[in-house]
Each structure stands twice: as structure tokens, then as C-alpha cells.
C-alpha angles and dihedrals in degrees: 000000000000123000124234125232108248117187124224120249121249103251086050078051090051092053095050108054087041084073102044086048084056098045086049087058104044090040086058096039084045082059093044092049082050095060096045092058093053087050086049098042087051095048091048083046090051094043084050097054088033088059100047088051095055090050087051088056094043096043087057086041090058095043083054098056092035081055102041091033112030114242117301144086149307136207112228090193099061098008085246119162116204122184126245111240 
């Protein structure tokens, strides 16, 4: 026995279509997300390297003082240098 085709009403179409609307959005927003975390994981990646690269230079920077200087301390306030024991 064949079944017959049956439509849906208006209001089951407008369903419907109501979730697939809302698929479409959150599939495109799912892509958008996506790029943004690239953009993100690049920018951490580029502070990261960012940051190595500026203890590098303040590790030289320090070698340079404890060579010209002597160890101690200095005070940031006043630029004062004062000598370890």
C-alpha cells in the first residue's frame, strides 16, 4: 500500500524554518568565534615572544651594570646605587 504525500501546515513550516534560521546563525557565529581565536592565539604567541625577548634584553642589561657597578642595589625612586656587603 502506497503512501500518500501529506504537507506540512504553516505554523510546522514556520518552525521549521525558525531552527534552521537558528543553525545557520550559530554555524556562522561558530566560524566567527573560530577566527577570533586564531587572531587571539597569534597575539598571545607574539606577547610571548614579545616577553622572552625583553628578559633577554634585561637579563644583558643587568650583566652589564653587575659588571660596570659591582652587585647590589639600586634605588628606582632616586637612581641610587648602593653596594652589596
Amino acid at each position: 500500500m502506497a503512501k500518500e504525500s501529506t504537507k506540512f501546515t504553516e505554523e510546522e513550516m514556520e518552525k521549521i524554518k525558525e531552527f534552521k534560521g537558528l543553525y545557520d546563525t550559530m554555524t556562522i557565529r561558530m566560524g566567527q568565534v573560530s577566527v577570533e581565536r586564531m587572531v587571539l592565539d597569534k597575539t598571545e604567541n607574539d606577547i610571548k615572544t614579545k616577553w622572552s625577548e625583553t628578559l633577554d634584553s634585561e637579563r644583558k642589561f643587568v650583566d652589564s651594570l653587575s659588571k660596570k657597578y659591582g652587585q647590589g642595589s639600586i634605588d628606582l625612586d632616586t637612581g641610587v646605587f648602593m653596594p652589596a656587603n
